[in-house]
C-alpha positions as CSV (number, residue, x, y, z in Angstrom):
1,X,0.8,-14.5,-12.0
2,X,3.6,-12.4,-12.7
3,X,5.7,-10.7,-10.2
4,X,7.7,-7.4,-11.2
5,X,10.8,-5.9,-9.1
6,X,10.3,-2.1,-8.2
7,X,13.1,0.1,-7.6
8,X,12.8,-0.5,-3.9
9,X,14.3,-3.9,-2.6
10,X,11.8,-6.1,-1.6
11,X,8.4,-3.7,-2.5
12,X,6.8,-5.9,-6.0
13,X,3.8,-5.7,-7.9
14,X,1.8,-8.9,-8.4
15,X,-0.3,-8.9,-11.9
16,X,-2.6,-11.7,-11.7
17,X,-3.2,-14.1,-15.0
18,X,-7.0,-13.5,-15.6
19,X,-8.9,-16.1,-17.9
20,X,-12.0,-14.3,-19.6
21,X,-14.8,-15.4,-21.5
22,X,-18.3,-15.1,-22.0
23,X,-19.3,-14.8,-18.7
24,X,-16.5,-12.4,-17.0
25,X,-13.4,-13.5,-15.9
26,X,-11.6,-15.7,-13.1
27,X,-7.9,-14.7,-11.4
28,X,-5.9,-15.9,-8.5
29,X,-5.0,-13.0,-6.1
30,X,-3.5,-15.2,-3.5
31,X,-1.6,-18.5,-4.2
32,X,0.4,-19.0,-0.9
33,X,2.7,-21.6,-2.9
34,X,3.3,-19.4,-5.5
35,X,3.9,-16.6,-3.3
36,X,6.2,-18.9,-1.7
37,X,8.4,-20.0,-4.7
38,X,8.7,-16.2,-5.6
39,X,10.5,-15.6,-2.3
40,X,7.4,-13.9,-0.7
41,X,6.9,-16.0,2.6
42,X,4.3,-13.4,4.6
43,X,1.4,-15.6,6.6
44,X,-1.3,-13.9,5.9
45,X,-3.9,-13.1,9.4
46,X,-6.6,-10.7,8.2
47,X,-8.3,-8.9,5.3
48,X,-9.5,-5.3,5.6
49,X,-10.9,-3.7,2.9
50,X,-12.2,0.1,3.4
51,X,-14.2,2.7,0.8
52,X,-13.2,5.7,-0.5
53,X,-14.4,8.8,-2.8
54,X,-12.1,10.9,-5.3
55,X,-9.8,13.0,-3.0
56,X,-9.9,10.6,-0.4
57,X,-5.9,10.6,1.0
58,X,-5.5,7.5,3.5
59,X,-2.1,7.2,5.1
60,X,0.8,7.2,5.1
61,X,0.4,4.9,7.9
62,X,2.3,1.8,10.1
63,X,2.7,0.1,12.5
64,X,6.0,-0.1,14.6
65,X,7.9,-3.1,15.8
66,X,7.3,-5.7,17.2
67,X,3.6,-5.3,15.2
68,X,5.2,-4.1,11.8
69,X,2.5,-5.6,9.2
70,X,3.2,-6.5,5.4
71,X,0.6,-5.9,3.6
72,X,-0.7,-7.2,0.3
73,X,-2.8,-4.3,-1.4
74,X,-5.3,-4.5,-4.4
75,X,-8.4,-2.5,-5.6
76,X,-11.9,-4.3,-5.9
77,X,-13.8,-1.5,-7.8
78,X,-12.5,1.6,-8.9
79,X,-8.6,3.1,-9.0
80,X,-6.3,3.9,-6.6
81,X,-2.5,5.3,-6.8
82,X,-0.7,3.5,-4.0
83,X,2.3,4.5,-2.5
84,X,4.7,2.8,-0.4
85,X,7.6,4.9,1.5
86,X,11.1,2.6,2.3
87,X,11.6,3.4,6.5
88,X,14.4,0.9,6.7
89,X,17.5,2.6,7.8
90,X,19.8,0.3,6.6
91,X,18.1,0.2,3.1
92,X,19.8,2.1,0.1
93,X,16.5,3.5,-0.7
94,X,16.3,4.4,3.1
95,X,13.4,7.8,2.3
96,X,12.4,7.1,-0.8
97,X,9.0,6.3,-2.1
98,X,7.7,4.3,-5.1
99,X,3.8,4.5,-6.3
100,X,1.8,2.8,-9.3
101,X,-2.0,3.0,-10.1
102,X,-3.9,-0.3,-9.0
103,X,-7.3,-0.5,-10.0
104,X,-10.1,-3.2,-10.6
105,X,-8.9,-2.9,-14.1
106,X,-5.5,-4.0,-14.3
107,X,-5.7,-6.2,-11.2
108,X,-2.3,-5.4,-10.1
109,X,-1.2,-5.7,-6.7
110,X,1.6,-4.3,-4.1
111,X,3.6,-6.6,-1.9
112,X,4.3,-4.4,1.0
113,X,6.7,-5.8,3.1
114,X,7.6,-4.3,6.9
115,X,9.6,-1.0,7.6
116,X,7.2,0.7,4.5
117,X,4.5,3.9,5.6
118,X,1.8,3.3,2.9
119,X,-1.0,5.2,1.3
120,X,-2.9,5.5,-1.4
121,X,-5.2,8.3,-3.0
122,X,-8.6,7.6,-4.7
123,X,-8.5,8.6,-8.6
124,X,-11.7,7.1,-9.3
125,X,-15.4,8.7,-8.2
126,X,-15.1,5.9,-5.6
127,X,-12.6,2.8,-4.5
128,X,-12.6,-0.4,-2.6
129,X,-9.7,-1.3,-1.2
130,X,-8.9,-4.6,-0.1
131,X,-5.6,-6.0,1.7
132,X,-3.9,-8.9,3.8
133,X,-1.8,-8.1,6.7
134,X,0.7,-10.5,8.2
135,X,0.3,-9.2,12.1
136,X,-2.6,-7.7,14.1
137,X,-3.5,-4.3,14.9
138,X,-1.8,-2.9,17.6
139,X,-3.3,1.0,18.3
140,X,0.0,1.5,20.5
141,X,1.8,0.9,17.6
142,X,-0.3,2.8,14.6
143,X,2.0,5.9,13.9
144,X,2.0,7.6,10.3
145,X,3.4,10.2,8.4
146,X,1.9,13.4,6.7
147,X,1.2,12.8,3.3
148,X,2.2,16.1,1.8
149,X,5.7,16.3,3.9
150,X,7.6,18.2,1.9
151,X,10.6,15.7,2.1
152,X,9.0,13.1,0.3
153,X,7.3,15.4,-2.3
154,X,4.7,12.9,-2.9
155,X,2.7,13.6,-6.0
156,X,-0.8,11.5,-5.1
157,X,-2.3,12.9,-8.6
158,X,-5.2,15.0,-7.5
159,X,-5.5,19.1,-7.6
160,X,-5.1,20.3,-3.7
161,X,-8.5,21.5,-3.7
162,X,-9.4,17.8,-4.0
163,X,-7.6,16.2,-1.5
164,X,-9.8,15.1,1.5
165,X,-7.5,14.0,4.7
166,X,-8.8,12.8,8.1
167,X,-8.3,15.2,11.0
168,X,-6.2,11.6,12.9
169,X,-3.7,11.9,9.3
170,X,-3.8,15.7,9.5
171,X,-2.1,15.4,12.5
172,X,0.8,13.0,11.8
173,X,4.7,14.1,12.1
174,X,6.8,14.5,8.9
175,X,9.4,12.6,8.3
176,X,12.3,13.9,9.3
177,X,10.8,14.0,13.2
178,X,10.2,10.0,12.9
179,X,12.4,7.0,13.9
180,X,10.8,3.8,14.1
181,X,13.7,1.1,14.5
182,X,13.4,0.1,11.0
């Protein structure tokens, strides 16, 4: 298991070791001690996994303090670009947002910690989606971003006419109008 930095303090991508042979392969997604000796020290509560067609834009979505999840993202079939936006105030990357394609190919995964909106947008005919979060779901707490504010200039990889958005995500603030106490 290899971890890698991103620009963003504290926001990593996990690349598994996978041992293949004749009959498919075998990785480690979660090794708590690892995890551990890598300075990532989240205790993990749930797994939620969703399913998604090309277009599909989910997020950008948190959860305010005191319910403020981490969540550990990867893709079980298909490819995803996911994208993680630093809300920390007192972060020198305060706004700014970092992506990378996961998929059930390359097996990466992103480490996002607290005071991050994240989303991810399906590239693939279809995705599953599977991540840990480190605190429960708290519906007083869910609040979001639009994912085509034109602050963050996100570029999710698929042609407009494409893009399929819930009317709940349609809805969101941009941000500019949000303060969560990050």
């Amino acid at each position: 298991m290899t971890i890698e930095k991103t620009p963003i303090e504290d926001l990593v991508i996990i690349t598994a070791n996978v041992f293949n042979d004749e009959r498919g392969y075998f990785f480690e997604a979660y090794n708590k001690a690892k995890f551990n000796d890598n300075g990532i020290m989240y205790a993990f509560i749930q797994d939620n996994q969703s399913f998604s067609k090309r277009g599909v834009i989910r997020g950008l979505h948190l959860q305010a303090n005191p319910y403020a999840q981490a969540k550990l993202v990867r893709v079980l079939e298909g490819e995803i670009l996911d994208v993680a936006v630093d809300l920390r105030k007192d972060s020198a990357t305060y706004g700014q947002h970092f992506s990378v394609v996961l998929s059930a190919d390359n097996k990466k995964q992103l480490m996002v910690p607290p005071g991050f909106a994240h989303g991810f947008s399906v590239l693939s005919a279809t995705a599953s989606v599977m991540y840990k979060v480190d605190q429960v779901y708290d519906k007083e707490s869910e609040k979001g971003i639009r994912y085509d504010d034109a602050t963050l200039n996100i570029d999710w990889q698929l042609r407009p006419e494409e893009i399929i958005v819930s009317e709940k995500d349609l809805i969101l603030p941009g941000f500019k109008d949000v303060d969560w106490g990050f």
